[in-house]
ROGUDO-665973 format. One record per residue (C-alpha): residue number from 1; residue in one letter; x negated, y, z. Coordinates in Angstrom, 2 decimals, always signed. Each point is the difference from the previous one (the first is absolute). Layout:
<lotis>
LOTI   pos   code        c1        c2        c3
LOTI   NUM      A         X         Y         Z
...
</lotis>
This chain:
<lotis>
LOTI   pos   code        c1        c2        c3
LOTI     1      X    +12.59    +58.94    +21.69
LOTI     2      X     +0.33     +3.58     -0.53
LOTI     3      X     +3.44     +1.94     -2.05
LOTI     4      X     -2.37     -0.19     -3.15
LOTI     5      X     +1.25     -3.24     -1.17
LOTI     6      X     +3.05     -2.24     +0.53
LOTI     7      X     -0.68     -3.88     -0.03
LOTI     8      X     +2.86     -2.40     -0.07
LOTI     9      X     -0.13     -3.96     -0.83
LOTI    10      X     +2.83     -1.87     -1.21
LOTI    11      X     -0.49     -3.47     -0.36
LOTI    12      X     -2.80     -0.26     -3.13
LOTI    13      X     -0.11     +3.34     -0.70
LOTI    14      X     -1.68     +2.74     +1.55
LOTI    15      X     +0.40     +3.84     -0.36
LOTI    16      X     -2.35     +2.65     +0.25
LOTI    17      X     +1.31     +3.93     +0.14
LOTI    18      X     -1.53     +2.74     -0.18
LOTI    19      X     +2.22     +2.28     +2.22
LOTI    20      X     -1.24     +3.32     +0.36
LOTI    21      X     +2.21     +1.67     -2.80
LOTI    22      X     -0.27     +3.36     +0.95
LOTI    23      X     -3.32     -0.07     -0.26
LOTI    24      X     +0.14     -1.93     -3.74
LOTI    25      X     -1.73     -3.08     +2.09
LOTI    26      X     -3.15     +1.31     -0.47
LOTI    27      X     -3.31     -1.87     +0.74
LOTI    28      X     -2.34     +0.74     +2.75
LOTI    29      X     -2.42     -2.17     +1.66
LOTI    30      X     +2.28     -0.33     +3.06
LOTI    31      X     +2.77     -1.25     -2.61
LOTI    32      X     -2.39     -2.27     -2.22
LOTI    33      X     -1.60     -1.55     +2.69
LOTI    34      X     +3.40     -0.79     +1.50
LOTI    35      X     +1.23     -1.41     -3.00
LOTI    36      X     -3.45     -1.75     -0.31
LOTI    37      X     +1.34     -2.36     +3.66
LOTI    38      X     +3.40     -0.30     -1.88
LOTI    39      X     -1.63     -1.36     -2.82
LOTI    40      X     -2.22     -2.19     +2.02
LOTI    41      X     +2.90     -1.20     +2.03
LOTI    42      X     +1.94     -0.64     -3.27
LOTI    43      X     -3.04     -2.41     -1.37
LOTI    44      X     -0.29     -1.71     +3.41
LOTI    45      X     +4.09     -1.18     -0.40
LOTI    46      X     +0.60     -3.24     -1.60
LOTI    47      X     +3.54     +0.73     -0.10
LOTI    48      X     +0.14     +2.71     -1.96
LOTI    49      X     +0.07     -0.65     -3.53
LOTI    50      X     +0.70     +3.37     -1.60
LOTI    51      X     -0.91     +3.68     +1.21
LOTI    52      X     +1.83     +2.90     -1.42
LOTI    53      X     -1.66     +3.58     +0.65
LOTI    54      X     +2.13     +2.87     -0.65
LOTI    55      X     +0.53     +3.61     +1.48
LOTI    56      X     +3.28     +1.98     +1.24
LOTI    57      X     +0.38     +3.38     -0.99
LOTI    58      X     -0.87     +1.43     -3.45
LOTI    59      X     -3.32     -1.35     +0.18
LOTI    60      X     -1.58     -3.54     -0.15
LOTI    61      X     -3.44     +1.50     +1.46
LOTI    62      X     -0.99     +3.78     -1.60
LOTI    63      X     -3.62     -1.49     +1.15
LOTI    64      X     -2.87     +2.04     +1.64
LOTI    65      X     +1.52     +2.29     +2.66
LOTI    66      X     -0.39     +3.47     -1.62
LOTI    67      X     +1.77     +2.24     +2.62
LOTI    68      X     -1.89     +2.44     +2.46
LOTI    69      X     +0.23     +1.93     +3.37
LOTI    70      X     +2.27     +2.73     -0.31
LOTI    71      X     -1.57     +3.81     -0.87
LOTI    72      X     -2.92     -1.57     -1.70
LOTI    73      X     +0.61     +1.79     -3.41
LOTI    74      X     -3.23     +0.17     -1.29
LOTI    75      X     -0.49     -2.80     -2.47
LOTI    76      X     -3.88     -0.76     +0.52
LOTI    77      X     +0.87     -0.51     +3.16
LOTI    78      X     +3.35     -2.18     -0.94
LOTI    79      X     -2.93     -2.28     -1.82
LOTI    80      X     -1.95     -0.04     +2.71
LOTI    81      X     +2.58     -1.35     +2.17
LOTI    82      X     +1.41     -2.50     -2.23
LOTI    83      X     -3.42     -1.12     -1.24
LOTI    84      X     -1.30     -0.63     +3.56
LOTI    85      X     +3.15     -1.45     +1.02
LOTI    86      X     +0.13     -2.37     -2.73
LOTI    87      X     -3.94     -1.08     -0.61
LOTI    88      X     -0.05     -3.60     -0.16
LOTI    89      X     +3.97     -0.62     -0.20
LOTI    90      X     -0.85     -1.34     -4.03
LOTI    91      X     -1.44     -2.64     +1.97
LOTI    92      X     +2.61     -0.66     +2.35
LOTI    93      X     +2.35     -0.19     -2.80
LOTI    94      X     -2.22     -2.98     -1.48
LOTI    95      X     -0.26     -1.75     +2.36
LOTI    96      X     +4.07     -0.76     +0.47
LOTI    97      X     -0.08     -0.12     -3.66
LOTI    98      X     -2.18     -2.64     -0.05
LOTI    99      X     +2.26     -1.69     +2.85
LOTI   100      X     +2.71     +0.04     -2.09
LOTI   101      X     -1.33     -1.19     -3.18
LOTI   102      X     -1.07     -2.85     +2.22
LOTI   103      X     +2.87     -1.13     +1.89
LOTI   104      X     +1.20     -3.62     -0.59
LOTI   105      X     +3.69     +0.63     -0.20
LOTI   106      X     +1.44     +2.27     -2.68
LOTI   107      X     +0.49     +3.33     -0.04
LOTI   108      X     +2.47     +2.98     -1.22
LOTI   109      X     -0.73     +3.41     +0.12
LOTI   110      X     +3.57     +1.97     +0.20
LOTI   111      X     -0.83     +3.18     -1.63
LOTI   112      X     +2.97     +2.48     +1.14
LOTI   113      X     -1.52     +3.45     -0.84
LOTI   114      X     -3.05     +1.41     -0.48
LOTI   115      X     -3.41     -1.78     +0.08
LOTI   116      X     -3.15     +1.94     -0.10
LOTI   117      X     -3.53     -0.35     -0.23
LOTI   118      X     -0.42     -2.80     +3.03
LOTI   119      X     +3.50     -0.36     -0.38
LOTI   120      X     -0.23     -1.41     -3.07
LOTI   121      X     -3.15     -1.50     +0.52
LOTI   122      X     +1.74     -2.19     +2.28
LOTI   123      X     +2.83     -0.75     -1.65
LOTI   124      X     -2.12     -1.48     -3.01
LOTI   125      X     -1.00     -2.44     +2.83
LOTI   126      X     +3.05     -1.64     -0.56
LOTI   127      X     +0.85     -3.23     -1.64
LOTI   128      X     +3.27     +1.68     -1.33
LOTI   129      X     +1.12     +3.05     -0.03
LOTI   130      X     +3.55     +1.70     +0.06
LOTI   131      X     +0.60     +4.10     -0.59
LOTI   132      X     +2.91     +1.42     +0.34
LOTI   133      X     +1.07     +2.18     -3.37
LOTI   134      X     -1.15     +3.44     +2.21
LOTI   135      X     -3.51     -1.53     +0.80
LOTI   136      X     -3.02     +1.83     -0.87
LOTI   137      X     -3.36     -0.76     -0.18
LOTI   138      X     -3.33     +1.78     -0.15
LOTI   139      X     -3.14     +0.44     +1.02
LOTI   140      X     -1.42     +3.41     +1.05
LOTI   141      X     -3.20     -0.34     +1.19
LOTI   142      X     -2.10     +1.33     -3.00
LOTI   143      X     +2.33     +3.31     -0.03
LOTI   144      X     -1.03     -0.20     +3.82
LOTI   145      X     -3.51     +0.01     -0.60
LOTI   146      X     -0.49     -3.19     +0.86
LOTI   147      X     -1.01     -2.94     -2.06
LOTI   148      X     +2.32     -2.81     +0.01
LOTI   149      X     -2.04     -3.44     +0.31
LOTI   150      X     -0.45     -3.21     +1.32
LOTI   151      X     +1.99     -3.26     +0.45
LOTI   152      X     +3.40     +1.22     -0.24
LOTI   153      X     -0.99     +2.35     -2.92
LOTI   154      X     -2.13     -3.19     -1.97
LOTI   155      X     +3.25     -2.21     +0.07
LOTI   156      X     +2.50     +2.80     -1.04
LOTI   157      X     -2.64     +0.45     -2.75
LOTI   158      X     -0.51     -3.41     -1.05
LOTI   159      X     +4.22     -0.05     -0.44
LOTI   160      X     +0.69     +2.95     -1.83
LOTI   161      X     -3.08     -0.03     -2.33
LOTI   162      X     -2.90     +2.84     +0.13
LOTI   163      X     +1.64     +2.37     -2.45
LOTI   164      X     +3.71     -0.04     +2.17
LOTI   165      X     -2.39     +0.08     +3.45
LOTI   166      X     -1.88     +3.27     -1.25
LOTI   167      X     +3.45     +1.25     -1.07
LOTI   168      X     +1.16     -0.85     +3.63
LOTI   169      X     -3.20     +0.65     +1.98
LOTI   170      X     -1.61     +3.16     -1.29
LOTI   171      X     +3.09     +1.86     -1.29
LOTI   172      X     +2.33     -1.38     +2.86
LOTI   173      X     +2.64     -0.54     -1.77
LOTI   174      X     +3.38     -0.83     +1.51
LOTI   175      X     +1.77     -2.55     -1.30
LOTI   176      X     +4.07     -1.12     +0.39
LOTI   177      X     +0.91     -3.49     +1.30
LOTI   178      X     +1.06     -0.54     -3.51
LOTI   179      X     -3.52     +0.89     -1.84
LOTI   180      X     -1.47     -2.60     +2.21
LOTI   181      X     +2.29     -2.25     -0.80
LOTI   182      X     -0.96     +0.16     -3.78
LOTI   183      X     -3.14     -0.35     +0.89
LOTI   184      X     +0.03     -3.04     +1.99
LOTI   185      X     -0.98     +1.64     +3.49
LOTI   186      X     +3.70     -0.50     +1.52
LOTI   187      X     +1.86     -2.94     +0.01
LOTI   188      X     +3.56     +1.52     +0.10
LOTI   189      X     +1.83     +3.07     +0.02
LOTI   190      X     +3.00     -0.13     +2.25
LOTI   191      X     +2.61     +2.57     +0.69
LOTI   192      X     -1.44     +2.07     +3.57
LOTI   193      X     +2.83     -1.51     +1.87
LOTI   194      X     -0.46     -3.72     -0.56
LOTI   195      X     -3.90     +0.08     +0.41
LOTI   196      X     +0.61     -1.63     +3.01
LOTI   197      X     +2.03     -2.52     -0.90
LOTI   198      X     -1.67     -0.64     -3.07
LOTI   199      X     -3.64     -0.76     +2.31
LOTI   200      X     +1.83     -2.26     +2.31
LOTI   201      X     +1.88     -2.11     -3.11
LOTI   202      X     -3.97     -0.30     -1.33
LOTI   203      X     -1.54     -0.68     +3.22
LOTI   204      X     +2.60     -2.64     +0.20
LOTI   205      X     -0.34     -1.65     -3.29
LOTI   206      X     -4.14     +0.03     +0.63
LOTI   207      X     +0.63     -1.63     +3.75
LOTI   208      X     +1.67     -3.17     -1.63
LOTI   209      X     -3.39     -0.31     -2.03
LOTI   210      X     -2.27     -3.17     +0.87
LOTI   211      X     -2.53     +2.48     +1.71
LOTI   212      X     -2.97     -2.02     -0.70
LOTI   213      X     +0.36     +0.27     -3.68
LOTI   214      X     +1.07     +3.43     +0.20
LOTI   215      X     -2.61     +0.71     +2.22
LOTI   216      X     -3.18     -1.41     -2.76
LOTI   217      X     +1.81     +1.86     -2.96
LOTI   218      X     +0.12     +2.85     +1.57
LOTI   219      X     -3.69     +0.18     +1.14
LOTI   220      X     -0.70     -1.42     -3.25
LOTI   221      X     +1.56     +3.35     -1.75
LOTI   222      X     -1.50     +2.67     +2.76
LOTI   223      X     -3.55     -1.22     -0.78
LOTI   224      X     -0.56     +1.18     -3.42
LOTI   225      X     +0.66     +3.60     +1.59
LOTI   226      X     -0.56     -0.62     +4.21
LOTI   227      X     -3.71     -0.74     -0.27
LOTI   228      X     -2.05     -0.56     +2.45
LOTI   229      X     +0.90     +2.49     +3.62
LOTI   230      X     -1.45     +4.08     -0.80
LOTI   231      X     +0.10     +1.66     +3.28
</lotis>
Protein backbone atom coordinates (compact mmCIF):
# COMPACT_ATOMS: atom_id res chain seq x y z
CA UNK A 1 0.00 0.00 0.00
CA UNK A 2 1.30 3.23 -1.06
CA UNK A 3 1.45 6.85 1.53
CA UNK A 4 -1.97 7.70 -0.27
CA UNK A 5 -4.08 6.10 2.25
CA UNK A 6 -3.80 4.91 5.88
CA UNK A 7 -5.80 1.64 6.78
CA UNK A 8 -6.15 0.58 10.35
CA UNK A 9 -8.70 -2.16 11.86
CA UNK A 10 -9.77 -2.20 15.31
CA UNK A 11 -11.81 -4.90 16.26
CA UNK A 12 -15.36 -4.25 14.09
CA UNK A 13 -14.45 -1.25 12.75
CA UNK A 14 -12.36 -0.37 9.99
CA UNK A 15 -10.78 2.99 8.88
CA UNK A 16 -10.03 4.29 5.66
CA UNK A 17 -7.73 7.73 5.30
CA UNK A 18 -7.06 9.56 2.85
CA UNK A 19 -3.50 10.84 3.77
CA UNK A 20 -2.03 12.93 1.30
CA UNK A 21 -2.99 16.38 2.93
CA UNK A 22 -0.72 18.48 1.27
CA UNK A 23 -1.91 17.61 -1.71
CA UNK A 24 -5.91 18.11 -0.47
CA UNK A 25 -6.07 14.04 -1.04
CA UNK A 26 -6.75 14.43 -4.39
CA UNK A 27 -7.93 11.60 -6.75
CA UNK A 28 -5.95 10.06 -9.45
CA UNK A 29 -6.24 6.75 -10.97
CA UNK A 30 -3.17 5.51 -9.05
CA UNK A 31 -5.15 6.71 -5.77
CA UNK A 32 -8.75 5.39 -6.86
CA UNK A 33 -7.65 2.26 -7.97
CA UNK A 34 -5.78 1.81 -4.69
CA UNK A 35 -8.61 2.63 -2.72
CA UNK A 36 -10.65 0.42 -5.16
CA UNK A 37 -8.28 -3.03 -3.35
CA UNK A 38 -9.03 -1.29 0.05
CA UNK A 39 -12.48 -1.33 -0.64
CA UNK A 40 -12.43 -4.79 -2.00
CA UNK A 41 -10.45 -5.99 0.93
CA UNK A 42 -12.94 -4.21 3.27
CA UNK A 43 -16.07 -6.27 1.56
CA UNK A 44 -14.06 -9.53 1.65
CA UNK A 45 -13.77 -9.09 5.89
CA UNK A 46 -16.45 -10.64 7.87
CA UNK A 47 -15.18 -8.99 10.83
CA UNK A 48 -15.55 -5.76 10.07
CA UNK A 49 -18.79 -4.37 10.73
CA UNK A 50 -18.38 -0.63 10.20
CA UNK A 51 -15.94 1.40 7.80
CA UNK A 52 -15.28 4.98 8.47
CA UNK A 53 -13.56 7.01 5.49
CA UNK A 54 -12.18 10.26 6.37
CA UNK A 55 -9.12 12.49 5.30
CA UNK A 56 -6.24 14.35 7.40
CA UNK A 57 -5.40 17.68 6.51
CA UNK A 58 -7.90 20.40 5.48
CA UNK A 59 -9.32 18.28 2.96
CA UNK A 60 -11.52 15.09 2.92
CA UNK A 61 -10.58 14.53 -0.96
CA UNK A 62 -10.47 18.10 -3.19
CA UNK A 63 -11.22 15.27 -6.03
CA UNK A 64 -9.72 15.19 -9.61
CA UNK A 65 -6.00 16.04 -9.37
CA UNK A 66 -5.88 19.55 -10.94
CA UNK A 67 -2.14 20.44 -10.45
CA UNK A 68 0.51 20.54 -13.38
CA UNK A 69 4.30 20.34 -14.24
CA UNK A 70 5.94 23.33 -13.20
CA UNK A 71 6.52 26.38 -16.06
CA UNK A 72 3.53 25.20 -17.95
CA UNK A 73 1.65 28.62 -17.77
CA UNK A 74 -0.27 28.51 -20.66
CA UNK A 75 -3.78 27.46 -19.78
CA UNK A 76 -4.80 25.46 -23.08
CA UNK A 77 -2.12 23.62 -22.39
CA UNK A 78 -2.96 23.35 -18.38
CA UNK A 79 -6.37 21.66 -19.98
CA UNK A 80 -4.67 19.63 -22.01
CA UNK A 81 -2.73 18.14 -19.33
CA UNK A 82 -5.35 17.74 -16.85
CA UNK A 83 -7.89 16.53 -19.42
CA UNK A 84 -5.55 13.75 -20.69
CA UNK A 85 -4.46 12.97 -17.35
CA UNK A 86 -7.81 12.57 -16.04
CA UNK A 87 -9.95 10.91 -19.16
CA UNK A 88 -11.75 8.11 -17.77
CA UNK A 89 -11.06 8.86 -13.87
CA UNK A 90 -15.31 9.69 -13.74
CA UNK A 91 -15.29 6.13 -14.21
CA UNK A 92 -12.87 5.10 -11.79
CA UNK A 93 -14.64 7.11 -9.29
CA UNK A 94 -17.89 4.89 -10.01
CA UNK A 95 -16.78 2.16 -9.79
CA UNK A 96 -15.57 2.47 -5.81
CA UNK A 97 -18.73 4.30 -5.49
CA UNK A 98 -20.60 1.61 -6.44
CA UNK A 99 -18.34 -0.62 -3.98
CA UNK A 100 -19.31 1.31 -1.31
CA UNK A 101 -22.91 1.68 -1.77
CA UNK A 102 -22.66 -2.08 -1.84
CA UNK A 103 -20.77 -3.16 1.06
CA UNK A 104 -22.59 -5.39 3.64
CA UNK A 105 -21.42 -3.73 6.78
CA UNK A 106 -22.21 -0.08 7.46
CA UNK A 107 -20.57 2.74 6.60
CA UNK A 108 -19.53 6.46 7.80
CA UNK A 109 -18.07 8.91 5.78
CA UNK A 110 -15.98 11.39 8.26
CA UNK A 111 -16.12 14.56 6.41
CA UNK A 112 -13.18 16.78 8.04
CA UNK A 113 -12.73 19.54 5.37
CA UNK A 114 -13.35 20.03 2.07
CA UNK A 115 -15.08 17.61 -0.35
CA UNK A 116 -15.17 18.30 -3.99
CA UNK A 117 -16.53 17.13 -7.06
CA UNK A 118 -15.39 13.17 -6.63
CA UNK A 119 -14.87 14.09 -3.25
CA UNK A 120 -18.17 14.54 -2.61
CA UNK A 121 -19.32 12.15 -4.95
CA UNK A 122 -17.91 9.70 -2.72
CA UNK A 123 -18.84 10.79 0.32
CA UNK A 124 -22.66 10.61 -0.75
CA UNK A 125 -21.68 6.87 -0.98
CA UNK A 126 -22.04 6.73 2.51
CA UNK A 127 -24.66 5.28 4.72
CA UNK A 128 -24.07 8.27 7.17
CA UNK A 129 -22.37 11.03 7.00
CA UNK A 130 -20.53 13.37 9.57
CA UNK A 131 -18.97 17.12 8.57
CA UNK A 132 -17.21 18.90 10.64
CA UNK A 133 -18.73 22.74 11.08
CA UNK A 134 -15.62 23.97 8.47
CA UNK A 135 -16.65 21.33 5.78
CA UNK A 136 -17.40 22.38 2.39
CA UNK A 137 -18.86 20.91 -0.37
CA UNK A 138 -19.12 21.45 -4.10
CA UNK A 139 -18.95 20.35 -7.24
CA UNK A 140 -16.91 22.10 -9.98
CA UNK A 141 -16.97 20.29 -12.89
CA UNK A 142 -19.48 22.34 -15.05
CA UNK A 143 -17.32 25.66 -14.21
CA UNK A 144 -14.50 23.17 -15.44
CA UNK A 145 -16.00 22.50 -18.60
CA UNK A 146 -16.88 19.35 -17.87
CA UNK A 147 -20.26 17.82 -17.45
CA UNK A 148 -20.87 16.24 -14.22
CA UNK A 149 -22.78 12.75 -14.77
CA UNK A 150 -23.28 9.37 -14.04
CA UNK A 151 -23.82 7.10 -10.98
CA UNK A 152 -22.49 9.18 -8.33
CA UNK A 153 -24.15 12.31 -9.88
CA UNK A 154 -27.88 10.21 -10.39
CA UNK A 155 -27.92 9.35 -6.56
CA UNK A 156 -26.79 12.85 -5.26
CA UNK A 157 -29.65 13.92 -7.60
CA UNK A 158 -32.24 11.62 -6.62
CA UNK A 159 -31.44 13.01 -2.71
CA UNK A 160 -31.43 16.54 -3.06
CA UNK A 161 -34.27 16.87 -5.64
CA UNK A 162 -33.68 18.23 -9.42
CA UNK A 163 -34.19 21.89 -8.62
CA UNK A 164 -31.33 21.77 -5.42
CA UNK A 165 -29.07 19.31 -7.96
CA UNK A 166 -29.15 22.05 -10.85
CA UNK A 167 -28.49 24.60 -8.08
CA UNK A 168 -25.49 22.32 -7.03
CA UNK A 169 -24.44 20.87 -10.40
CA UNK A 170 -24.54 23.60 -12.99
CA UNK A 171 -23.88 26.66 -10.77
CA UNK A 172 -21.45 24.71 -8.37
CA UNK A 173 -22.44 25.98 -5.58
CA UNK A 174 -20.58 25.48 -2.30
CA UNK A 175 -22.35 24.65 0.44
CA UNK A 176 -21.37 24.72 4.57
CA UNK A 177 -21.62 21.50 6.64
CA UNK A 178 -24.52 23.25 8.16
CA UNK A 179 -26.66 23.93 4.77
CA UNK A 180 -26.42 20.26 4.23
CA UNK A 181 -27.47 19.56 7.29
CA UNK A 182 -30.86 21.41 6.71
CA UNK A 183 -31.16 19.76 3.89
CA UNK A 184 -30.88 16.29 4.92
CA UNK A 185 -27.47 15.46 3.05
CA UNK A 186 -25.36 15.31 6.48
CA UNK A 187 -26.18 13.50 9.34
CA UNK A 188 -24.37 15.67 11.99
CA UNK A 189 -22.42 18.63 12.45
CA UNK A 190 -19.74 18.19 15.04
CA UNK A 191 -17.23 20.62 16.34
CA UNK A 192 -13.69 19.95 13.88
CA UNK A 193 -12.01 18.56 16.87
CA UNK A 194 -14.32 15.77 17.97
CA UNK A 195 -15.04 14.49 14.33
CA UNK A 196 -13.09 11.77 15.24
CA UNK A 197 -14.42 10.83 18.18
CA UNK A 198 -17.78 11.47 17.20
CA UNK A 199 -17.23 8.60 13.94
CA UNK A 200 -15.80 6.08 16.29
CA UNK A 201 -18.85 6.60 19.12
CA UNK A 202 -21.24 5.93 15.74
CA UNK A 203 -19.28 3.24 14.30
CA UNK A 204 -19.58 1.77 17.70
CA UNK A 205 -23.21 2.11 18.35
CA UNK A 206 -23.85 0.61 14.48
CA UNK A 207 -21.26 -2.50 15.34
CA UNK A 208 -23.61 -3.68 18.27
CA UNK A 209 -26.42 -3.81 15.49
CA UNK A 210 -27.80 -7.45 14.58
CA UNK A 211 -25.94 -7.12 11.12
CA UNK A 212 -28.31 -9.20 9.27
CA UNK A 213 -31.18 -6.93 9.84
CA UNK A 214 -29.13 -3.99 9.45
CA UNK A 215 -27.68 -5.36 6.57
CA UNK A 216 -31.55 -5.92 4.48
CA UNK A 217 -32.67 -2.34 5.69
CA UNK A 218 -30.01 -0.87 4.53
CA UNK A 219 -30.02 -2.40 0.97
CA UNK A 220 -33.61 -2.00 1.20
CA UNK A 221 -33.09 2.05 1.48
CA UNK A 222 -29.96 2.28 -1.20
CA UNK A 223 -32.20 0.70 -3.90
CA UNK A 224 -34.70 3.30 -4.55
CA UNK A 225 -31.51 5.51 -5.51
CA UNK A 226 -28.42 2.61 -6.18
CA UNK A 227 -30.04 1.11 -9.26
CA UNK A 228 -28.83 -1.23 -11.15
CA UNK A 229 -24.38 -0.92 -11.65
CA UNK A 230 -23.59 2.34 -14.50
CA UNK A 231 -20.04 1.94 -15.37
Amino acid sequence: MSDAFLFEKDGPVTTLTFNQPRRRNPMNHQVMAEMEGLIRRVRDDRETRVLITTGTGAAFSAGADLSVPKGVTDPAEQARIIGQRNRGLARVIGRVFDLITRLDCLTIAAVNGYAVGGGWAIAAAFDFILAAENAQFWVPEVDLSQSYVGGPARVMAARMGPWRAKEAMILCRRYSAAELYEMGMVNKVVKTEELGSQARKLAQILAQKDQKAARGTKHFIDGAFVGPRWY
